[in-house]
C-alpha positions as CSV (number, residue, x, y, z in Angstrom):
1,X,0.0,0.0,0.0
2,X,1.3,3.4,-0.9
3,X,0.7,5.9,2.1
4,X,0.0,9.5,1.5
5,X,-1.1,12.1,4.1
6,X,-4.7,10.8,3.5
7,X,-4.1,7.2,3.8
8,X,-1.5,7.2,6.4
9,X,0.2,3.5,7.4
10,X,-0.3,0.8,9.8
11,X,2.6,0.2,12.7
12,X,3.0,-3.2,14.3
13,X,2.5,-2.5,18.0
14,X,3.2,-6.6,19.1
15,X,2.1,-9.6,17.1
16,X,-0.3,-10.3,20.1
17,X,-3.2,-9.0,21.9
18,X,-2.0,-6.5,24.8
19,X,-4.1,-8.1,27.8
20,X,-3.7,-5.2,29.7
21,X,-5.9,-2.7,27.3
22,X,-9.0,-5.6,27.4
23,X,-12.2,-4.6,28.6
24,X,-14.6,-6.7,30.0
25,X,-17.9,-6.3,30.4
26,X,-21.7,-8.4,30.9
27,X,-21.7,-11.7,33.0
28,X,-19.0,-12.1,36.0
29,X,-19.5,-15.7,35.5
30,X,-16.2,-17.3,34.8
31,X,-17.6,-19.7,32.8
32,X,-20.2,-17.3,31.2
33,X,-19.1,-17.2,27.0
34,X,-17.3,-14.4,25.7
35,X,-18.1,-12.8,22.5
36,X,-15.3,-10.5,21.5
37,X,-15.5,-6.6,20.4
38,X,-13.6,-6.0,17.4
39,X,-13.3,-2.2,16.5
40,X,-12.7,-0.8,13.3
41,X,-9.9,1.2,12.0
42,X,-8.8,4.1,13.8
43,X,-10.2,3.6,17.0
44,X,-10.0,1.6,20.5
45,X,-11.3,-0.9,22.6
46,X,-13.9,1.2,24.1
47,X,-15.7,1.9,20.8
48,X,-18.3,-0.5,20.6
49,X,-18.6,-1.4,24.5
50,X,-21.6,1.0,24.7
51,X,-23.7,-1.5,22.8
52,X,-23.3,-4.0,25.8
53,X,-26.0,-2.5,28.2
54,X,-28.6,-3.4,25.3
55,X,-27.2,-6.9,24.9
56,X,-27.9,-10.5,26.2
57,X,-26.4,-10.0,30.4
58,X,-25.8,-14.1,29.8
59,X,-22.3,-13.0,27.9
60,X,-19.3,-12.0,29.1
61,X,-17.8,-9.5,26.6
62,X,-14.1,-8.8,25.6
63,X,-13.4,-5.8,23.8
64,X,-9.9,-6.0,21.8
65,X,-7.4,-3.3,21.0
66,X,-6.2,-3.5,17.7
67,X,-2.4,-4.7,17.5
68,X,-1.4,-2.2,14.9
69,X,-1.2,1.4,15.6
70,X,-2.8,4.0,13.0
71,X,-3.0,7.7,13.9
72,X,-4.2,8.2,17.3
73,X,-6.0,4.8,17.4
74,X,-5.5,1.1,16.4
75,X,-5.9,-1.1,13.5
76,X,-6.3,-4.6,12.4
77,X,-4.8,-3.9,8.7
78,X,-4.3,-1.1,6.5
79,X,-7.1,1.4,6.2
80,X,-7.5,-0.1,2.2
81,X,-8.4,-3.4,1.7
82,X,-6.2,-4.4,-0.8
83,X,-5.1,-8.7,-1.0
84,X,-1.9,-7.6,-0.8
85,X,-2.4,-7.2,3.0
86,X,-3.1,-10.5,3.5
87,X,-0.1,-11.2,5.7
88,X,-1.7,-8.4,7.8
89,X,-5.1,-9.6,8.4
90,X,-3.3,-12.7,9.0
91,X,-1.2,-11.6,11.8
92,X,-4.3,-10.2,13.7
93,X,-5.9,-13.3,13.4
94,X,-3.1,-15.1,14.8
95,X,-3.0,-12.7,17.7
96,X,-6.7,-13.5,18.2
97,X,-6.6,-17.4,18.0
98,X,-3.4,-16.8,20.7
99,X,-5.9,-14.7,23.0
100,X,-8.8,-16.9,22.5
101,X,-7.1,-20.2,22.6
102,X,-5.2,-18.5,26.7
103,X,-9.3,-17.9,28.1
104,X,-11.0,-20.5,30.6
105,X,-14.2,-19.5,29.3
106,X,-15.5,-20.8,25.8
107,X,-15.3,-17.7,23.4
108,X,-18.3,-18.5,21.4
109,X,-18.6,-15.4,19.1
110,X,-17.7,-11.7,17.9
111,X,-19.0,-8.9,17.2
112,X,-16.8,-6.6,15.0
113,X,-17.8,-2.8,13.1
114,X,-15.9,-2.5,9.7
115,X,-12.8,-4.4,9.8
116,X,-13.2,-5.1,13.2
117,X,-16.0,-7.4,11.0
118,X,-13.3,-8.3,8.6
119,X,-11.6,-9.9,11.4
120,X,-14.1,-11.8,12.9
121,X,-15.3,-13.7,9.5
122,X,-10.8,-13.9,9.3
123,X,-11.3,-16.8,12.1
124,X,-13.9,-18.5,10.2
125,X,-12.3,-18.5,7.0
126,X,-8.8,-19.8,9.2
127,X,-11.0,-22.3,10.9
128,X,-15.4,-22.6,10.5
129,X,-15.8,-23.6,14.3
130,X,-13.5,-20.8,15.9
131,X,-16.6,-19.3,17.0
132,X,-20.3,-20.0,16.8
133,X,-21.4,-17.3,15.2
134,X,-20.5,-13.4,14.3
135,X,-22.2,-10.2,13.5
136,X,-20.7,-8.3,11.1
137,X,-21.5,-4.3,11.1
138,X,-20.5,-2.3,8.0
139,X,-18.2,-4.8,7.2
140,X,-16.9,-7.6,4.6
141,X,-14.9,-10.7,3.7
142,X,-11.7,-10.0,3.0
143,X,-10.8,-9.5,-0.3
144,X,-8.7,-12.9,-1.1
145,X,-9.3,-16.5,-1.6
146,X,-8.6,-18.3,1.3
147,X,-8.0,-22.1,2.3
148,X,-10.7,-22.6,4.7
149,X,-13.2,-20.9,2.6
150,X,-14.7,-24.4,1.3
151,X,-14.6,-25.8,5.0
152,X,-16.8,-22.8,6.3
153,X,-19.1,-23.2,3.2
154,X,-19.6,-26.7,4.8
155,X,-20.2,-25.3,8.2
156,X,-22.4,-22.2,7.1
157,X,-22.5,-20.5,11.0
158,X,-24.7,-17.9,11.6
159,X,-24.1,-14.5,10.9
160,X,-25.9,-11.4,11.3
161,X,-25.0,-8.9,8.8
162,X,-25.8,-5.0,9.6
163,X,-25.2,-2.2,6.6
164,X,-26.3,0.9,5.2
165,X,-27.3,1.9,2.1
166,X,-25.7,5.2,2.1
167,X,-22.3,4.0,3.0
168,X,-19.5,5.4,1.3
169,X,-17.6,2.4,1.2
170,X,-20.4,0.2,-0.5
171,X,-20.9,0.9,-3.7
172,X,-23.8,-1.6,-5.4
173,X,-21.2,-3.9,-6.7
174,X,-19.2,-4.3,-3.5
175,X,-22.6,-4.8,-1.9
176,X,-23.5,-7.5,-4.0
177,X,-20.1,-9.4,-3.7
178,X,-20.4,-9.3,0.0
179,X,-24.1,-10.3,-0.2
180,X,-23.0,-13.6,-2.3
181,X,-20.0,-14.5,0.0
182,X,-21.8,-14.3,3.2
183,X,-25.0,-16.4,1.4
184,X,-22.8,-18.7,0.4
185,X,-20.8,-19.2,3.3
186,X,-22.9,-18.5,6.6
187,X,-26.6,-19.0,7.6
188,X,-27.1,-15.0,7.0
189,X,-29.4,-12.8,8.6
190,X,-29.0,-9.1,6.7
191,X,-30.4,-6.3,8.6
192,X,-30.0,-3.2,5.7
193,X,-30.9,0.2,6.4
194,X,-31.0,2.3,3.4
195,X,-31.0,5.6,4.7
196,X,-27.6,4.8,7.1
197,X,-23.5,5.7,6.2
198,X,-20.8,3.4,7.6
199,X,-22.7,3.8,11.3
200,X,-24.8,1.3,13.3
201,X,-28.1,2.8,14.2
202,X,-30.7,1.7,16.6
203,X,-32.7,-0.6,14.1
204,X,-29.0,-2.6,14.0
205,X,-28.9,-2.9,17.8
206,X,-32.2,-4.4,18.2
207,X,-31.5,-6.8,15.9
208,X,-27.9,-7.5,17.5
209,X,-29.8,-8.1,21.0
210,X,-32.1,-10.1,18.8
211,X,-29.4,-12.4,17.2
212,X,-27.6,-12.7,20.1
213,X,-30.5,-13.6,22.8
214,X,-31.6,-16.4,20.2
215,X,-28.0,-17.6,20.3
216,X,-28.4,-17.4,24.1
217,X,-31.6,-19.5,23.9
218,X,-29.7,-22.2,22.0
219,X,-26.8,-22.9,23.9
220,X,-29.4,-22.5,27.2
């Protein structure tokens, strides 16, 4: 990736998740399952914990900084998705799988806005039964072939999908391709909201609660 003053570069912090920045939230239970935050580019490991209050209080939830640093926040990869950062996306997911693989408790899914989504459908495309299930807000498969993808067309875990019309980073055709990969490679639910940018709004977190409680039900 070329970097200009508009498209500024990635920085490996550590090839690993710094335990120290992780913030937990929901059940105190420590056997409760976690479902992991996953930010998106830019920002921190705070971002998305003020969905928690309106989720399922049978999760624990473990909200990840980003182990590259970009501006004044953090990153998963570079800022464009390009398949010549695949070693990048690659690394993050390894630094997951190392965090995930170091809990007690069963991490059973994630929840991740823009890349942070990217990175969550990563695991399932390294391996279909790292988690149970993911929601993926604004966000899309990243754009390579990959080994496991055949294995997690076998699989087909659910998947909530949450998007906006209006986002700038969506044109038709991107939406489409992302459409036909998650069809074909999850049990999708798509919750679209035409009128919304590359946001979540509060039609998205009912349906997150609503994903999530049913995956509560299931495992209950």
């Amino acid at each position: 990736m070329t970097s200009t003053p508009m498209n500024p570069p990635v920085e490996l912090i550590a090839p690993e998740i710094d335990e120290t920045a992780v913030v937990r939230m929901g059940s105190r239970d420590p056997e409760a399952p976690v479902v992991l935050l996953l930010h998106g580019l830019g920002s921190h490991e705070r971002d998305l914990t003020g969905l928690v209050p309106y989720l399922p209080p049978s999760f624990a939830y473990a909200s990840l900084r980003g182990i590259y640093r970009y501006v004044q926040g953090y990153a998963w990869l570079e800022s464009d998705i390009d398949p010549a950062a695949t070693e990048k996306i690659q690394t993050s997911a390894a630094a997951v799988e190392t965090w995930i693989a170091q809990q007690t408790a069963p991490v059973v899914g994630a929840i991740g806005f823009s890349q942070g989504g990217i990175l969550g459908l990563q695991l399932l495309r390294r391996d279909p039964h790292a988690l149970d299930w993911i929601v993926q807000l604004s966000g899309a498969p990243f754009p390579a072939a990959m080994p496991g993808d055949a294995a997690l067309a076998e699989v087909k875990p659910p998947a909530l999908w949450g998007h906006g019309g209006l986002d700038p980073l969506f044109d038709e055709d991107r939406e489409l391709r992302v459409r036909e990969y998650m069809r074909a490679h999850t049990t999708l639910e798509e919750e679209r909201r035409p009128h919304l940018g590359h946001a979540v709004d509060e039609v998205e977190l009912r349906a997150i609660a609503a994903f999530l409680q049913r995956r509560a039900d299931e495992r209950a």
